[in-house]
C-alpha positions as protocol buffer text, in pm:
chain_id: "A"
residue {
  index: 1
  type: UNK
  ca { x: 1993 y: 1166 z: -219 }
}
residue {
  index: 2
  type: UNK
  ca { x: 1987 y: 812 z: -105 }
}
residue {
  index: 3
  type: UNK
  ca { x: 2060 y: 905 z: 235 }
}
residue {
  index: 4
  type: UNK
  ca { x: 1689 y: 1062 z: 155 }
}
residue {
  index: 5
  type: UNK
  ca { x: 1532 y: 687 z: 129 }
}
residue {
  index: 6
  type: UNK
  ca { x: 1673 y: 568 z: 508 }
}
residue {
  index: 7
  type: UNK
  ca { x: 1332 y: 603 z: 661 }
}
residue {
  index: 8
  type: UNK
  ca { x: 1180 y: 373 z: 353 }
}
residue {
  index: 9
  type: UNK
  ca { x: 1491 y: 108 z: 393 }
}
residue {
  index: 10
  type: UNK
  ca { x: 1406 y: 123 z: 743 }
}
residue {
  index: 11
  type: UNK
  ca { x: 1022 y: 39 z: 685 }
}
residue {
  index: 12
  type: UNK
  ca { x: 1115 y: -246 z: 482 }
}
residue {
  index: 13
  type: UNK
  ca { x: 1335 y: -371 z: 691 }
}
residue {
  index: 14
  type: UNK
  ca { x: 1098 y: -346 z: 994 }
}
residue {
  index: 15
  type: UNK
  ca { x: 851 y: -556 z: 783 }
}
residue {
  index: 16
  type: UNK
  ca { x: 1095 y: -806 z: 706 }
}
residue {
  index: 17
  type: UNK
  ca { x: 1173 y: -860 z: 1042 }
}
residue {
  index: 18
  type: UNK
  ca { x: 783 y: -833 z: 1212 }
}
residue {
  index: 19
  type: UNK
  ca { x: 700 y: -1095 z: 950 }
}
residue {
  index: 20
  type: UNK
  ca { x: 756 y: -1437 z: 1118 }
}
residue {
  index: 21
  type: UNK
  ca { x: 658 y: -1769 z: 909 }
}
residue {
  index: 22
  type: UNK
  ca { x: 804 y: -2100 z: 879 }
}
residue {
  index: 23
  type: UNK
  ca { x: 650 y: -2012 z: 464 }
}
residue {
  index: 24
  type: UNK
  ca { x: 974 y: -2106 z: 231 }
}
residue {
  index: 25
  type: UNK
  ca { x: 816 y: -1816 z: 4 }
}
residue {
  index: 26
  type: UNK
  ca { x: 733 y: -1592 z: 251 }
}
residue {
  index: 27
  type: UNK
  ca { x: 1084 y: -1591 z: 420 }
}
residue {
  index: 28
  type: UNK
  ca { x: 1229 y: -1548 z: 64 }
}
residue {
  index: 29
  type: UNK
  ca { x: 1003 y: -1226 z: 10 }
}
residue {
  index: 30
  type: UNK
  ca { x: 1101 y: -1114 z: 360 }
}
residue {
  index: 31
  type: UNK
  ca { x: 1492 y: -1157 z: 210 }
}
residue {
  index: 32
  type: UNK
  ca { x: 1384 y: -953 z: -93 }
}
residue {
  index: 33
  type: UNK
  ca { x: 1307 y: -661 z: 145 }
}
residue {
  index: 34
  type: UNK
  ca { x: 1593 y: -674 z: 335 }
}
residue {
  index: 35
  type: UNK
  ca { x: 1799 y: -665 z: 36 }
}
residue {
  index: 36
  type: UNK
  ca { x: 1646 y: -409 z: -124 }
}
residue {
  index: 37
  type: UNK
  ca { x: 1639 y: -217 z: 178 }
}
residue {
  index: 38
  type: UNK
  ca { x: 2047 y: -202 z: 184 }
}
residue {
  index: 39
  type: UNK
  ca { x: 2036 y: -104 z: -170 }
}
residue {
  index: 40
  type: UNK
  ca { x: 1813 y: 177 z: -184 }
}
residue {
  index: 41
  type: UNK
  ca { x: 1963 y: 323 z: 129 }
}
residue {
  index: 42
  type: UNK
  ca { x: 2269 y: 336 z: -76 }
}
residue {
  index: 43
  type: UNK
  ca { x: 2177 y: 486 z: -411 }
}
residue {
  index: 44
  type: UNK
  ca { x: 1794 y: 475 z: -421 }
}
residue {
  index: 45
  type: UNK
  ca { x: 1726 y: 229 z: -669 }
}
residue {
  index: 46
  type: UNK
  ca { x: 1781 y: -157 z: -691 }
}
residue {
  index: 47
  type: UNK
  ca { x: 1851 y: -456 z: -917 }
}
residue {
  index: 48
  type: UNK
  ca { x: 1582 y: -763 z: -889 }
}
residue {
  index: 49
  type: UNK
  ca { x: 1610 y: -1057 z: -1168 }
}
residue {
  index: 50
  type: UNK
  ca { x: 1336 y: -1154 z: -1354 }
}
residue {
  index: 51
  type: UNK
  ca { x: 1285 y: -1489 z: -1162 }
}
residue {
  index: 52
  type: UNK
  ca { x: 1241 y: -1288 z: -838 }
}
residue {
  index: 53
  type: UNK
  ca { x: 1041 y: -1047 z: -963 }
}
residue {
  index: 54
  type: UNK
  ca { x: 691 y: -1201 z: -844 }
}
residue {
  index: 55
  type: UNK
  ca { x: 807 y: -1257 z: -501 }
}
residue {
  index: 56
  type: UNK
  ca { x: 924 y: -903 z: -446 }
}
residue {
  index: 57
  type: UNK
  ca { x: 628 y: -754 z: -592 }
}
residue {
  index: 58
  type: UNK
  ca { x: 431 y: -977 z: -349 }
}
residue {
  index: 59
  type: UNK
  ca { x: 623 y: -843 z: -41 }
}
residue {
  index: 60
  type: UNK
  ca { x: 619 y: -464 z: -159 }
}
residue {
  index: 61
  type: UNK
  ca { x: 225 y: -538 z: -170 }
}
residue {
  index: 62
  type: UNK
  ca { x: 266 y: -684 z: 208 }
}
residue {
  index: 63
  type: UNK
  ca { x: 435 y: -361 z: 289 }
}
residue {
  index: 64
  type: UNK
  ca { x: 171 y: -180 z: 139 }
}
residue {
  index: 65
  type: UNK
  ca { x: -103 y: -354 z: 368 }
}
residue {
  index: 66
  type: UNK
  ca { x: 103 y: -372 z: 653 }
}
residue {
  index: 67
  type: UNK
  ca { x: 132 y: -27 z: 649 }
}
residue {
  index: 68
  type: UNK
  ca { x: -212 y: 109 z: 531 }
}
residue {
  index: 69
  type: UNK
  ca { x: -382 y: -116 z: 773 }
}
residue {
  index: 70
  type: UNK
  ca { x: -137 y: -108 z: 1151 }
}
residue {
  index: 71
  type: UNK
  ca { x: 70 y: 212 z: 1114 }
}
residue {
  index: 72
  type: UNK
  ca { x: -125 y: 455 z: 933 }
}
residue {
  index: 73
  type: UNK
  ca { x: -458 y: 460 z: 1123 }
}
residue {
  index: 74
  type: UNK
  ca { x: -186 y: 524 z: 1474 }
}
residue {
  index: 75
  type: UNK
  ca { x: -45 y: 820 z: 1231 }
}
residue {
  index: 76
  type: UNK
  ca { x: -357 y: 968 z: 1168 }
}
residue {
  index: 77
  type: UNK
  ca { x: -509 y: 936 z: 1543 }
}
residue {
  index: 78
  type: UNK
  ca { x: -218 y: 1057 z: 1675 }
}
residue {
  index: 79
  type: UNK
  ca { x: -230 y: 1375 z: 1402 }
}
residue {
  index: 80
  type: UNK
  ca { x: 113 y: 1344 z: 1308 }
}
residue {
  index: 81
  type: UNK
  ca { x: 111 y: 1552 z: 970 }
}
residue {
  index: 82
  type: UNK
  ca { x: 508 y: 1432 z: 867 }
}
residue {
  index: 83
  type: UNK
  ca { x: 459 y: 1062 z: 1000 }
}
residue {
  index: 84
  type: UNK
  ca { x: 138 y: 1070 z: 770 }
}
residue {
  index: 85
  type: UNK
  ca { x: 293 y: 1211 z: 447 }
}
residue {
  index: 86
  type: UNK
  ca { x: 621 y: 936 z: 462 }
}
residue {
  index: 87
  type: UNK
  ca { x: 343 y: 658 z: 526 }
}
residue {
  index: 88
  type: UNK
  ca { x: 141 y: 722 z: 214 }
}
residue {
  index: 89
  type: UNK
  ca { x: 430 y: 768 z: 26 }
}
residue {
  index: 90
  type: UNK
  ca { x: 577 y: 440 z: 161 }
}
residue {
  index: 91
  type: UNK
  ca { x: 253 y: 277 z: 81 }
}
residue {
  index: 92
  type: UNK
  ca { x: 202 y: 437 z: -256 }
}
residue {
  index: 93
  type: UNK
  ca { x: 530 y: 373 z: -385 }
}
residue {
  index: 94
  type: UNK
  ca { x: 560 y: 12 z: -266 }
}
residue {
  index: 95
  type: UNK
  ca { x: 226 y: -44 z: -517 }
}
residue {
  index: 96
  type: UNK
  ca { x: 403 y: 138 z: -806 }
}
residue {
  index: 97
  type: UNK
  ca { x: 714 y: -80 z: -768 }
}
residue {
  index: 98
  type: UNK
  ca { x: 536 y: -366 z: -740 }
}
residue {
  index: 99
  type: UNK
  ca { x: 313 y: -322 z: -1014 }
}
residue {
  index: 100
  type: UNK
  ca { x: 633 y: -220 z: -1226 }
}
residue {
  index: 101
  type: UNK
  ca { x: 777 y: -551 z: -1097 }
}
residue {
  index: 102
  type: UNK
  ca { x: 467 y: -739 z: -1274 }
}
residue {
  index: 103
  type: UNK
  ca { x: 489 y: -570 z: -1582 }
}
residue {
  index: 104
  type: UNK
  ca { x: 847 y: -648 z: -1660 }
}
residue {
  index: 105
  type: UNK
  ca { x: 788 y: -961 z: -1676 }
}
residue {
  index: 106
  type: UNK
  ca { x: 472 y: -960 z: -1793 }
}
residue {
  index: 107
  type: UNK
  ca { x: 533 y: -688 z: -2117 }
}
residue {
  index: 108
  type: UNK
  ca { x: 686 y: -797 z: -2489 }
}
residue {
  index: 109
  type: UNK
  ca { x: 936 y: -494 z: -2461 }
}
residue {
  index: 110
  type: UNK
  ca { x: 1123 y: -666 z: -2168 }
}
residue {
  index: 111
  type: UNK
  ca { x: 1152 y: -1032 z: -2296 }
}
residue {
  index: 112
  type: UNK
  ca { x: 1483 y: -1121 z: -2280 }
}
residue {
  index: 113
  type: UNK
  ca { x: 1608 y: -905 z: -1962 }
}
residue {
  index: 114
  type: UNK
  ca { x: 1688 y: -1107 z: -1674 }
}
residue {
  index: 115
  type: UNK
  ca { x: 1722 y: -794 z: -1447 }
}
residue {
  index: 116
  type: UNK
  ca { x: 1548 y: -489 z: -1377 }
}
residue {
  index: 117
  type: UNK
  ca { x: 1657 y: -169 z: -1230 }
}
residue {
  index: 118
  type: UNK
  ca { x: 1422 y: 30 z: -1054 }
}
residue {
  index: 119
  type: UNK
  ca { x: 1443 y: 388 z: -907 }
}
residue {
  index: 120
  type: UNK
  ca { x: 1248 y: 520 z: -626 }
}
residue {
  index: 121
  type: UNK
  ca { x: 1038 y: 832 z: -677 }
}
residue {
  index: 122
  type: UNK
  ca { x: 1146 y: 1161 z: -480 }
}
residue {
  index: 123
  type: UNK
  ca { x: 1116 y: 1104 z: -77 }
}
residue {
  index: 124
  type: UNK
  ca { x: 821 y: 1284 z: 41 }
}
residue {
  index: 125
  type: UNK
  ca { x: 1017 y: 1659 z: 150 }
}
residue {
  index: 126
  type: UNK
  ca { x: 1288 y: 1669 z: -113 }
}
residue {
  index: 127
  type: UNK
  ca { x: 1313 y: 1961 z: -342 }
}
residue {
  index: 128
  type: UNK
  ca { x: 1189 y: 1971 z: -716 }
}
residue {
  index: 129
  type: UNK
  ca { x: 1352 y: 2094 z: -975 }
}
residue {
  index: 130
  type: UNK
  ca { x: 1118 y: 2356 z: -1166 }
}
């Protein structure tokens, strides 16, 4: 299964590395990817504590723009019906994890937990058990 998650790992890590700034917060969101990246590649989930929990929901949003608004629209023109499916689920997911991000540490029911585990959804391809 995590083998499953290299193409997302390898998005992340391709942000983290496109995104230059001399931003203290912005390279430390750029970290988070990279990080994550190694982890999810390995089991498909990952561990962020509650104090980085903003910062990495801030860079899975950057993903999410970064993607929707430079790769996609080149997926689409160039009608590439696989390329297209991983993108939106790259995109989609990185707004569900970061929105989960902001509501652990936002929600009463996860005061007190100073980490989170998070696992990604099925890749776009894999099969479903029915």
């Amino acid at each position: 299964m995590s083998s499953d998650y290299g193409f997302y790992a390898g998005i992340l890590r391709f942000v983290a590395k496109k995104t230059e700034s001399d931003d203290r917060e912005i390279k430390v969101m750029m970290g988070h990817l990279s990080g994550i990246a190694t982890a999810i590649e390995q089991s498909g989930r990952f561990v962020v504590e509650r104090a980085n929990c903003e910062s990495a929901a801030r860079a899975f949003a950057g993903v999410a723009k970064f993607l929707q608004e430079r790769i996609l629209p080149e997926a689409l023109a160039a009608g590439n019906e696989g390329a297209v499916n991983q993108l939106k689920w790259a995109i989609e997911t990185s707004l569900a994890l970061g929105s989960e991000l902001v509501k652990r540490i936002a929600l009463e029911e996860y005061e007190g937990q100073e980490k989170f585990t998070l696992d990604l959804p099925l890749p776009p391809g894999a099969p479903t058990m029915h």
